[in-house]
PyMOL Python script that loads the backbone (N, CA, C, O; Angstrom):
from pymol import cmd

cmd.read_pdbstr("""\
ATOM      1  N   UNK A   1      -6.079 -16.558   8.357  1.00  0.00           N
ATOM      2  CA  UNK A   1      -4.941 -17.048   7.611  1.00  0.00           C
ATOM      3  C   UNK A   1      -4.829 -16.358   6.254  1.00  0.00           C
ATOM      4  O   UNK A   1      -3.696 -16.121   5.835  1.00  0.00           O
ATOM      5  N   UNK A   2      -6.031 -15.968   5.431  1.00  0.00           N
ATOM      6  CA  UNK A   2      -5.860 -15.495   3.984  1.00  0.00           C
ATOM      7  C   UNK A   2      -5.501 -14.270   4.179  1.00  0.00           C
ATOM      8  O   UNK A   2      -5.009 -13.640   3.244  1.00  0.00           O
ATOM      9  N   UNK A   3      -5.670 -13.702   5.403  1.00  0.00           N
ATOM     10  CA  UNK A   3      -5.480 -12.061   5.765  1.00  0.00           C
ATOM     11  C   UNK A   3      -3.801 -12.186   5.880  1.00  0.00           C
ATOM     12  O   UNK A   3      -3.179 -11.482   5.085  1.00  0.00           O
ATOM     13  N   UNK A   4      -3.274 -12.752   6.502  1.00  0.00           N
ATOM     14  CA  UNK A   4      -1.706 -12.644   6.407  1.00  0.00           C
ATOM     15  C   UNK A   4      -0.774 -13.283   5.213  1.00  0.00           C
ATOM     16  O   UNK A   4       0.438 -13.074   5.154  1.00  0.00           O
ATOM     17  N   UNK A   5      -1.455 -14.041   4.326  1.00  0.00           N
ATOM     18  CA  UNK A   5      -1.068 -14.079   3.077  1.00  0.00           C
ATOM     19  C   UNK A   5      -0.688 -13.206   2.217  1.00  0.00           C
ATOM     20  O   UNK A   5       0.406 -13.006   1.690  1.00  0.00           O
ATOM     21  N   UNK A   6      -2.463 -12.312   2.049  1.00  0.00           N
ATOM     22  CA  UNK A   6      -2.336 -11.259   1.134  1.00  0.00           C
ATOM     23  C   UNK A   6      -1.692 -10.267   1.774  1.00  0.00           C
ATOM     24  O   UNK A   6      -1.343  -9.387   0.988  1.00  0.00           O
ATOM     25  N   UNK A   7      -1.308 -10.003   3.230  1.00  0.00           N
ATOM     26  CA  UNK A   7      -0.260  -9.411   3.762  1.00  0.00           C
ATOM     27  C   UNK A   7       1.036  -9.451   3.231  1.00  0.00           C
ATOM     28  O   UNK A   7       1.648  -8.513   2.721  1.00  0.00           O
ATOM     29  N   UNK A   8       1.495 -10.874   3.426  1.00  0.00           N
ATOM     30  CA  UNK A   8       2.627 -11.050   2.905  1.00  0.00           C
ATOM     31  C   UNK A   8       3.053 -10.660   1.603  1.00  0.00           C
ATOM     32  O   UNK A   8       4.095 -10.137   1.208  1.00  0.00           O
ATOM     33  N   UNK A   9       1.540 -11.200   0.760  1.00  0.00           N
ATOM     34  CA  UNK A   9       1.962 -10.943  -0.671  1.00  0.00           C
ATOM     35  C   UNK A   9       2.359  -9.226  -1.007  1.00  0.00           C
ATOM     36  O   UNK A   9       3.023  -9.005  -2.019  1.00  0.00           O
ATOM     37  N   UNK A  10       2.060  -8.409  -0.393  1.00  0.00           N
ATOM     38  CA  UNK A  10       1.746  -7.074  -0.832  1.00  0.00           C
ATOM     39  C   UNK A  10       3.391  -6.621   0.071  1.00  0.00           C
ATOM     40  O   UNK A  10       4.232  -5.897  -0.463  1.00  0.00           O
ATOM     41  N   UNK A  11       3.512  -7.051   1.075  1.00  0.00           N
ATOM     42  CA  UNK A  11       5.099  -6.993   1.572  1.00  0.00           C
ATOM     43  C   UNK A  11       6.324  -7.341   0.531  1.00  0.00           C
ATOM     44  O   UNK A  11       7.346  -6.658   0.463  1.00  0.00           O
ATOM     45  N   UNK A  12       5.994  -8.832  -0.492  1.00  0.00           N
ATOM     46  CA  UNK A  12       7.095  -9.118  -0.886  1.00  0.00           C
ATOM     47  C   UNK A  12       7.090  -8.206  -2.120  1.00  0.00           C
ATOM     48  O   UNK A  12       8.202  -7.837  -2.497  1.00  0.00           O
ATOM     49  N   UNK A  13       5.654  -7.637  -3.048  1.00  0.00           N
ATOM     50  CA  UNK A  13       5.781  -7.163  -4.107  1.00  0.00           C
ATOM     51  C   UNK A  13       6.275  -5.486  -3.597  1.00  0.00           C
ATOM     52  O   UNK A  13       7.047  -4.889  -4.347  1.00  0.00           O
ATOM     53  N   UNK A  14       5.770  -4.764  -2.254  1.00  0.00           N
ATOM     54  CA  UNK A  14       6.686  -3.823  -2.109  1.00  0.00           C
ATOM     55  C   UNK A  14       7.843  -3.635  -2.244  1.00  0.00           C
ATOM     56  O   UNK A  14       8.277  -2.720  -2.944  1.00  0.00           O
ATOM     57  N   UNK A  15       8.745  -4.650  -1.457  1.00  0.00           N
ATOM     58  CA  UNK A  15      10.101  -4.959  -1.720  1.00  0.00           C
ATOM     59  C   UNK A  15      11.022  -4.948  -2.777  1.00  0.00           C
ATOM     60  O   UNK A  15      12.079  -4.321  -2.856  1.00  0.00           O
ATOM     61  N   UNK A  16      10.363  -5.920  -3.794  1.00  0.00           N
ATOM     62  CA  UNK A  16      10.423  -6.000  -5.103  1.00  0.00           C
ATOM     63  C   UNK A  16      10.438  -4.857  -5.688  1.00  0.00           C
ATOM     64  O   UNK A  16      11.439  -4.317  -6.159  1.00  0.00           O
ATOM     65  N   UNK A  17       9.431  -4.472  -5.686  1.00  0.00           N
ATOM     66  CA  UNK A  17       9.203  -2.588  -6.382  1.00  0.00           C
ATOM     67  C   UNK A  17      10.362  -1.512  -6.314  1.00  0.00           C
ATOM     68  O   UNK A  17      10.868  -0.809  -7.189  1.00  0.00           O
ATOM     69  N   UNK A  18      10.648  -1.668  -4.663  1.00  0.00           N
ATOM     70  CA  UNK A  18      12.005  -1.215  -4.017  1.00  0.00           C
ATOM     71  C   UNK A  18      13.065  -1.369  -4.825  1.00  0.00           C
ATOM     72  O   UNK A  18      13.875  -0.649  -5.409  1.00  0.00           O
ATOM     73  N   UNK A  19      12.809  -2.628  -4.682  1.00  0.00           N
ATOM     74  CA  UNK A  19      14.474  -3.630  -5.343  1.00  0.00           C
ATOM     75  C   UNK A  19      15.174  -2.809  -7.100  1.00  0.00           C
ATOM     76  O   UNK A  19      16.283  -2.434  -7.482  1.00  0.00           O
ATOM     77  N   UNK A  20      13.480  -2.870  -7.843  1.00  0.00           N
ATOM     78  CA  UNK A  20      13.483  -2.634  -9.233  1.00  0.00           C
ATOM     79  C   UNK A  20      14.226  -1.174  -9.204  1.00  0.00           C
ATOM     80  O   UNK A  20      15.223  -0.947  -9.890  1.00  0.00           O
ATOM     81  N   UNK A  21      13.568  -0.115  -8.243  1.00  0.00           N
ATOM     82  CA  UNK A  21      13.561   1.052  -8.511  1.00  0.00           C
ATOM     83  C   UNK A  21      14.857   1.282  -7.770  1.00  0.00           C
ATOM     84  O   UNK A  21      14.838   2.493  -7.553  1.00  0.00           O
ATOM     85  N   UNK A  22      15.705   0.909  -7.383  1.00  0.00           N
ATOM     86  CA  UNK A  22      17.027   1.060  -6.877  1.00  0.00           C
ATOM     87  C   UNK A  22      17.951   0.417  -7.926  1.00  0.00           C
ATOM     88  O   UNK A  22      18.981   1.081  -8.044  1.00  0.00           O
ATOM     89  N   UNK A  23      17.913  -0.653  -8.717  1.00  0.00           N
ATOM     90  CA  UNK A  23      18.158  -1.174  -9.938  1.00  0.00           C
ATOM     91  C   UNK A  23      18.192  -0.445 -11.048  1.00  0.00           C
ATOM     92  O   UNK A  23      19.218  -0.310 -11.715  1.00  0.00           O
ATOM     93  N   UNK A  24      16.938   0.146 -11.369  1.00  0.00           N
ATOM     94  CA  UNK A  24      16.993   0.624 -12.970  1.00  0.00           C
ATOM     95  C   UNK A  24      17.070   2.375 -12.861  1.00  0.00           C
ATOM     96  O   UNK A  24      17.297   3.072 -13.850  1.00  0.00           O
ATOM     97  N   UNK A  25      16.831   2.945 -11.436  1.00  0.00           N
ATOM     98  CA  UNK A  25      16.650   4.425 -11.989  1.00  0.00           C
ATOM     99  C   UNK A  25      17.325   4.874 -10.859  1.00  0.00           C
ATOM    100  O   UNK A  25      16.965   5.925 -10.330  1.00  0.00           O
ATOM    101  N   UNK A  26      18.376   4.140 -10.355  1.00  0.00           N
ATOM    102  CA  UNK A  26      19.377   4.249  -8.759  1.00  0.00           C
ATOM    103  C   UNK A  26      18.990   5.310  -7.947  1.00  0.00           C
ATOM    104  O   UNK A  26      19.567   6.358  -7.655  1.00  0.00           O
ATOM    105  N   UNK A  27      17.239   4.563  -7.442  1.00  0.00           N
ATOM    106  CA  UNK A  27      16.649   5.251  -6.737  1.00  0.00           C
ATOM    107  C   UNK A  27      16.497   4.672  -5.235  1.00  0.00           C
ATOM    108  O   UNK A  27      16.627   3.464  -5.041  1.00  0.00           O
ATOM    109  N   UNK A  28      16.316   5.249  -4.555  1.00  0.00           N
ATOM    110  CA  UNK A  28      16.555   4.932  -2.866  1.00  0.00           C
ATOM    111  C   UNK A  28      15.666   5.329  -2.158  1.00  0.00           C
ATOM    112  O   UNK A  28      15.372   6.496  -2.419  1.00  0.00           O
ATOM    113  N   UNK A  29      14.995   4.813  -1.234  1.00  0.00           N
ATOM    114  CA  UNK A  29      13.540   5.252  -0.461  1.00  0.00           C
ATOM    115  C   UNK A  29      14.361   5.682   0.626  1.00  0.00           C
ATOM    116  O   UNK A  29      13.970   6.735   1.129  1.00  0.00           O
ATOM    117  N   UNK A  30      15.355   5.195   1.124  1.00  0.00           N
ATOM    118  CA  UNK A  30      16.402   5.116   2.200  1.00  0.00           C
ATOM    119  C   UNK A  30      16.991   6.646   2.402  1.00  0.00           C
ATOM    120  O   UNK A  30      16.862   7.382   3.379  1.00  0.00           O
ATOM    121  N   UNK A  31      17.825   6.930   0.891  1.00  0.00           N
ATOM    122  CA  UNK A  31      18.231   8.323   0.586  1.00  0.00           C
ATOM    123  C   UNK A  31      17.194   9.412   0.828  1.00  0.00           C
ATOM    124  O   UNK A  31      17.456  10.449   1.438  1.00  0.00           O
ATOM    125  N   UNK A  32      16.046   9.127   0.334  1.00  0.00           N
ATOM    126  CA  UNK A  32      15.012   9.985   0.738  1.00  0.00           C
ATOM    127  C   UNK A  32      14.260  10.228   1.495  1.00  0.00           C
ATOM    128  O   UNK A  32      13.457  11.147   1.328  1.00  0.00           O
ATOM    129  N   UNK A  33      14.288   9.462   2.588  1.00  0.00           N
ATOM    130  CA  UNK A  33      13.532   9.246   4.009  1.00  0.00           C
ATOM    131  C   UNK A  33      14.827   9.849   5.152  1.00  0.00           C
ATOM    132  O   UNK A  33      14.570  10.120   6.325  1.00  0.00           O
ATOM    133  N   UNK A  34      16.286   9.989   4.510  1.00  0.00           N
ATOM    134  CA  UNK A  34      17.277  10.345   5.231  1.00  0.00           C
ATOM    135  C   UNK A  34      17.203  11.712   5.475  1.00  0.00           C
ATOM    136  O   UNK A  34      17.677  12.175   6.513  1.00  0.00           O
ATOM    137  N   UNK A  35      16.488  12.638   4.370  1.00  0.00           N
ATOM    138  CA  UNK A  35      16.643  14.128   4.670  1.00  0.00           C
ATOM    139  C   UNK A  35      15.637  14.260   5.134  1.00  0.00           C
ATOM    140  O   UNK A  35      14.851  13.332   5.325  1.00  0.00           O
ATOM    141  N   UNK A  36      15.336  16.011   5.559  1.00  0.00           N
ATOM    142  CA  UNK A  36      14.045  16.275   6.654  1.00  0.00           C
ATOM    143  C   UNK A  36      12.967  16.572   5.631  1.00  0.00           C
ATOM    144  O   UNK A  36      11.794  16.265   5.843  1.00  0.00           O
ATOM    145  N   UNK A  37      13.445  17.283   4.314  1.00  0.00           N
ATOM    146  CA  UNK A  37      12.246  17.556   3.255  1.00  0.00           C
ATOM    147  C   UNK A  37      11.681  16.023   2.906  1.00  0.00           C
ATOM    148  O   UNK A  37      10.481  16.020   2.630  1.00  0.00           O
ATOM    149  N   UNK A  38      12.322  14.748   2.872  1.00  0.00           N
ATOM    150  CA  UNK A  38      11.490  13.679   2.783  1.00  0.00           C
ATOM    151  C   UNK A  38      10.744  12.954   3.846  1.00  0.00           C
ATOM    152  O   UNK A  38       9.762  12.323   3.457  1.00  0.00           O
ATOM    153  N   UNK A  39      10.937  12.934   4.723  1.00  0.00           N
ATOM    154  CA  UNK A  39      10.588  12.691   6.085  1.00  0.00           C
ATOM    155  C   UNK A  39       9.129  13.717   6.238  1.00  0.00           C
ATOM    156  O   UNK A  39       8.063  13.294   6.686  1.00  0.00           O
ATOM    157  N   UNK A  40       9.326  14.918   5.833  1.00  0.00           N
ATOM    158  CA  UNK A  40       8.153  15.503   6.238  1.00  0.00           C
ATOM    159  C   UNK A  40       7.082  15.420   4.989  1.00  0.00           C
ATOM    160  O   UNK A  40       5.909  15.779   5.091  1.00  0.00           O
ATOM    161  N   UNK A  41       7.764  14.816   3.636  1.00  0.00           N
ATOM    162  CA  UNK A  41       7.357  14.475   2.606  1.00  0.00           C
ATOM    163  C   UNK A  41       6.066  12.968   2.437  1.00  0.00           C
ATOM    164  O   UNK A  41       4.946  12.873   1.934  1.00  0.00           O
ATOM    165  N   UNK A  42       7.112  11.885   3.252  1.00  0.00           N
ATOM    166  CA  UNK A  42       6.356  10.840   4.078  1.00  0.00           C
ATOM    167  C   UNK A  42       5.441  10.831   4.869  1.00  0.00           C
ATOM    168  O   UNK A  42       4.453  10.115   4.706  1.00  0.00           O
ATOM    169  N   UNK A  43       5.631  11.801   6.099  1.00  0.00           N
ATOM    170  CA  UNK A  43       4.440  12.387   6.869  1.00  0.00           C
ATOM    171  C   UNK A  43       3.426  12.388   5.969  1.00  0.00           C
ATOM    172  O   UNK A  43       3.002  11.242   5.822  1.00  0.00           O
ATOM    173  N   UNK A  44       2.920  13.100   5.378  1.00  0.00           N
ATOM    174  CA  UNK A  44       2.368  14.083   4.584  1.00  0.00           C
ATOM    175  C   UNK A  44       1.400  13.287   3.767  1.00  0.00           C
ATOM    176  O   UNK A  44       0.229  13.519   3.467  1.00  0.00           O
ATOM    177  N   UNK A  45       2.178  12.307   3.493  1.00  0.00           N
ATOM    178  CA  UNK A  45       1.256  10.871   2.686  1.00  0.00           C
ATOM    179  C   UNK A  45       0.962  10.057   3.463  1.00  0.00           C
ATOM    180  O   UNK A  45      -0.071   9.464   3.151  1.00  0.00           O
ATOM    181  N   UNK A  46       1.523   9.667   4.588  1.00  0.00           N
ATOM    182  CA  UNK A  46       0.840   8.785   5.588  1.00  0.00           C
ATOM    183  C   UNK A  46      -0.192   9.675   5.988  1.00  0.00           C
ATOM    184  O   UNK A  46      -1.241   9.048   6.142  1.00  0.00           O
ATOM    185  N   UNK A  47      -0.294  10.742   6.190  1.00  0.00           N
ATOM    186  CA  UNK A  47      -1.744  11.361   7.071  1.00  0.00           C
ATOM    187  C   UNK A  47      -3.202  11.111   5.958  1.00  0.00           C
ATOM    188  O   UNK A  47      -4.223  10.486   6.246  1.00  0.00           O
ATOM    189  N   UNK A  48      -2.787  12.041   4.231  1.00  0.00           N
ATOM    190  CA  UNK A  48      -3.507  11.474   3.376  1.00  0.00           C
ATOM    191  C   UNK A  48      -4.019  10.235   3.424  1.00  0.00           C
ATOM    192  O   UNK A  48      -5.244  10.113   3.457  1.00  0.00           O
ATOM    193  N   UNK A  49      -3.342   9.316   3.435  1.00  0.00           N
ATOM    194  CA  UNK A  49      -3.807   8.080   3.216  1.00  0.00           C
ATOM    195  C   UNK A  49      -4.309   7.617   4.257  1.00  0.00           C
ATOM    196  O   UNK A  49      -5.098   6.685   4.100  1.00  0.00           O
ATOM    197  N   UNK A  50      -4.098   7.984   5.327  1.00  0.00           N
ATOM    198  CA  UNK A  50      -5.090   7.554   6.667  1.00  0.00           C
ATOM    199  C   UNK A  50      -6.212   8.217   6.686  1.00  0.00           C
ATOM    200  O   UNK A  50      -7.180   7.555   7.060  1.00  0.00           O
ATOM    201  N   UNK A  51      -6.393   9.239   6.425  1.00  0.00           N
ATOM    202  CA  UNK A  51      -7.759  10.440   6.224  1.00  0.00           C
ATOM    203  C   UNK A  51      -8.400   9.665   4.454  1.00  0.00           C
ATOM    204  O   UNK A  51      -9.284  10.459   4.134  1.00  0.00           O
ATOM    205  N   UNK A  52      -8.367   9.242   4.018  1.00  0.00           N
ATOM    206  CA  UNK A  52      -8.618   8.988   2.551  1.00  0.00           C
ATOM    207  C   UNK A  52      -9.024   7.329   2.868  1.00  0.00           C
ATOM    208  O   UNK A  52      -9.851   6.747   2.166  1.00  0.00           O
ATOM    209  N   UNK A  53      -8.593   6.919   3.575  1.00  0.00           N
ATOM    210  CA  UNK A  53      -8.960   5.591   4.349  1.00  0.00           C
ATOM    211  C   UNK A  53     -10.170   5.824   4.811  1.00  0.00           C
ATOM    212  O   UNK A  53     -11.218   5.443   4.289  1.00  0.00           O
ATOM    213  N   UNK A  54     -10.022   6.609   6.043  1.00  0.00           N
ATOM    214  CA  UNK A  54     -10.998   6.516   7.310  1.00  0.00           C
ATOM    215  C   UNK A  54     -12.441   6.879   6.603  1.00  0.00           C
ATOM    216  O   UNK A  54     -13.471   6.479   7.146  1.00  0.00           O
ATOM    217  N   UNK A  55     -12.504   7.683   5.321  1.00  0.00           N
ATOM    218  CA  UNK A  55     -13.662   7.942   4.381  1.00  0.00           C
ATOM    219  C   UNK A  55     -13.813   6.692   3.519  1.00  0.00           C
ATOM    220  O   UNK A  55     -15.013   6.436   3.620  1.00  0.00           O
ATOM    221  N   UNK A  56     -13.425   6.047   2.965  1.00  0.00           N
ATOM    222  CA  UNK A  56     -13.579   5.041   2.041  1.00  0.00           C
ATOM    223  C   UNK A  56     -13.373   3.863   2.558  1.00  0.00           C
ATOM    224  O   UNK A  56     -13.793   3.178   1.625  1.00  0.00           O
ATOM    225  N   UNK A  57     -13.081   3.213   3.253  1.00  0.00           N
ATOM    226  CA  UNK A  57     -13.344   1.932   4.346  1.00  0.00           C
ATOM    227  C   UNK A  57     -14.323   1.117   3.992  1.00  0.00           C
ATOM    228  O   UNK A  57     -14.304   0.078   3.332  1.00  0.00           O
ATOM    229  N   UNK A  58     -15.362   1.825   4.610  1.00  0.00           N
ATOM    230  CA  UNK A  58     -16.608   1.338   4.679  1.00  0.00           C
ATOM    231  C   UNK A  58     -17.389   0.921   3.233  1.00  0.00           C
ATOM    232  O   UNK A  58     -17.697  -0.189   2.799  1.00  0.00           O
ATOM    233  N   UNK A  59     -17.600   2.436   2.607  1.00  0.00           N
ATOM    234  CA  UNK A  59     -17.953   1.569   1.069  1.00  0.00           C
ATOM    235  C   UNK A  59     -17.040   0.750   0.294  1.00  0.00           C
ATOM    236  O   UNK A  59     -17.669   0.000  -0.452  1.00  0.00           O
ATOM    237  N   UNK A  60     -15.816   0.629   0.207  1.00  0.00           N
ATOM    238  CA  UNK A  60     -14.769  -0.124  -0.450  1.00  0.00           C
ATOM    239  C   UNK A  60     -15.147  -1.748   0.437  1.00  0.00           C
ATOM    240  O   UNK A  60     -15.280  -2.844  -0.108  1.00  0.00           O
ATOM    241  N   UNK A  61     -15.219  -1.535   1.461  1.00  0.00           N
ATOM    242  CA  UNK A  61     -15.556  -3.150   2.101  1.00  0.00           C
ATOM    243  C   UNK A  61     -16.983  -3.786   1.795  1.00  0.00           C
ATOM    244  O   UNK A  61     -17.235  -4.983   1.933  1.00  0.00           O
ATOM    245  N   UNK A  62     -18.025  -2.665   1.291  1.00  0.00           N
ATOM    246  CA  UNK A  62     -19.285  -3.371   0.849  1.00  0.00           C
ATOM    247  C   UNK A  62     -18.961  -3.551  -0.197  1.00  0.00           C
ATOM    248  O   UNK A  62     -19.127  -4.768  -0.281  1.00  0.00           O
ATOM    249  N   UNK A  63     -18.376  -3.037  -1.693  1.00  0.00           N
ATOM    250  CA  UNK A  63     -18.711  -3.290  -2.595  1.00  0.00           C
ATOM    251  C   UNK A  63     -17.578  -4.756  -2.390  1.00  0.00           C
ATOM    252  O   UNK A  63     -18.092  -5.789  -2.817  1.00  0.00           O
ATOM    253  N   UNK A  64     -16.269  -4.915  -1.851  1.00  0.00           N
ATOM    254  CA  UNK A  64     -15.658  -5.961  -1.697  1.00  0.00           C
ATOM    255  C   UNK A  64     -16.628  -7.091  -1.135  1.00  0.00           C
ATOM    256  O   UNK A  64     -15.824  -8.023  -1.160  1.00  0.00           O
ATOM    257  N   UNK A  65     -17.534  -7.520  -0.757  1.00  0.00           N
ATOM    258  CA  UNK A  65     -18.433  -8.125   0.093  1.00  0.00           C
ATOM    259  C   UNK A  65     -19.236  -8.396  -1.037  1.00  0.00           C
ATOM    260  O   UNK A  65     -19.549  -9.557  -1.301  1.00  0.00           O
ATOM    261  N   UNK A  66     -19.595  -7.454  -1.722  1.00  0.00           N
ATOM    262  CA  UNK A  66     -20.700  -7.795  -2.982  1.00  0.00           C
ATOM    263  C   UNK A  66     -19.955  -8.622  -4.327  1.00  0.00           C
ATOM    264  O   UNK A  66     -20.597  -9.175  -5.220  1.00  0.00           O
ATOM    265  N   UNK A  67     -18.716  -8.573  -4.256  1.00  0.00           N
ATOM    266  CA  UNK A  67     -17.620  -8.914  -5.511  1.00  0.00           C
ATOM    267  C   UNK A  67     -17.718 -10.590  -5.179  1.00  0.00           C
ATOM    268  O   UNK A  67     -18.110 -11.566  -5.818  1.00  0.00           O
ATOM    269  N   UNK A  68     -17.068 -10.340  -3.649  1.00  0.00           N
ATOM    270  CA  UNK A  68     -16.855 -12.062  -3.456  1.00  0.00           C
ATOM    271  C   UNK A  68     -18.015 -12.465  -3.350  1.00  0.00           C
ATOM    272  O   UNK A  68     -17.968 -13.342  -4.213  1.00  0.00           O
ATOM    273  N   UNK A  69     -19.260 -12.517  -2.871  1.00  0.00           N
ATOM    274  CA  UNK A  69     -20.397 -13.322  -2.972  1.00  0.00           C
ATOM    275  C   UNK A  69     -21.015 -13.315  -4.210  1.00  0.00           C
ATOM    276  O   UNK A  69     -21.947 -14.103  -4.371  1.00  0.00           O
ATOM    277  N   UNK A  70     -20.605 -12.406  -5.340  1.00  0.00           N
ATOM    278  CA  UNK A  70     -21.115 -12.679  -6.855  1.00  0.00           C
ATOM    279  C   UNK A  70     -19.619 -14.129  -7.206  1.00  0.00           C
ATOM    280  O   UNK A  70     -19.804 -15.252  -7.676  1.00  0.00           O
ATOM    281  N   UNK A  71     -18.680 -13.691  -6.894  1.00  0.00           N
ATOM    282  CA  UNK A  71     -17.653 -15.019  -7.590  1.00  0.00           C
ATOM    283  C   UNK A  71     -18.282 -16.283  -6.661  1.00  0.00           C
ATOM    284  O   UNK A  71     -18.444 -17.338  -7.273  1.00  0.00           O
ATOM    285  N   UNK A  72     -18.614 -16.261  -5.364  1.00  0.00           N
ATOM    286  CA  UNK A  72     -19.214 -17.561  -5.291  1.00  0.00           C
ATOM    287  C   UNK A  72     -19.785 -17.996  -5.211  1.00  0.00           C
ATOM    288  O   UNK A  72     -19.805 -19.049  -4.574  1.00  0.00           O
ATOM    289  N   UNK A  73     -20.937 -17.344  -5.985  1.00  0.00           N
ATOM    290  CA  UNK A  73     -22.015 -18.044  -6.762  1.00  0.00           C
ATOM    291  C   UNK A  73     -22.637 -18.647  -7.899  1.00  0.00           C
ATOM    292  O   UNK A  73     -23.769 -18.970  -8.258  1.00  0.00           O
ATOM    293  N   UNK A  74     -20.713 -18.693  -8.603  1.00  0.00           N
ATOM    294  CA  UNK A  74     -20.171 -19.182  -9.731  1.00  0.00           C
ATOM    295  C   UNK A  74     -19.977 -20.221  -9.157  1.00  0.00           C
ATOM    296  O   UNK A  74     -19.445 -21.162  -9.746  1.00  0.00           O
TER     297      UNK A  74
END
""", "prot")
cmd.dss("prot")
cmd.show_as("cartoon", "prot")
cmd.util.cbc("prot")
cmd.orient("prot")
């Protein structure tokens, strides 16, 4: 259940982010995912970030593991 929370939460503040940056600097993720230089632009960061993942996973989830069992032992 806390896993689809902080899901959610990170969905609505994307959105939001969206929302702002189409608001104040009439910027568009939409406009830029429409041409092929952004599209292959997107690619490009989804692969990064899956390769930049698949290395850091593992220690990012121990030291997360070591964080919450120091807060609850407050």
């Amino acid at each position: 259940m806390n896993s689809q929370k902080g899901f959610i939460g990170w969905a609505i503040l994307i959105i939001i982010a969206l929302a702002l940056l189409k608001y104040y600097l009439d910027w568009s993720i939409f406009d830029i995912l429409s041409s092929e230089e952004g599209r292959a632009t997107a690619e490009y960061i989804k692969k990064v970030i899956s390769i930049s993942w698949s290395y850091l996973q593992v220690p990012i989830a121990f030291i997360w593991d070591k964080i919450v069992e120091l807060v609850r032992s407050f």
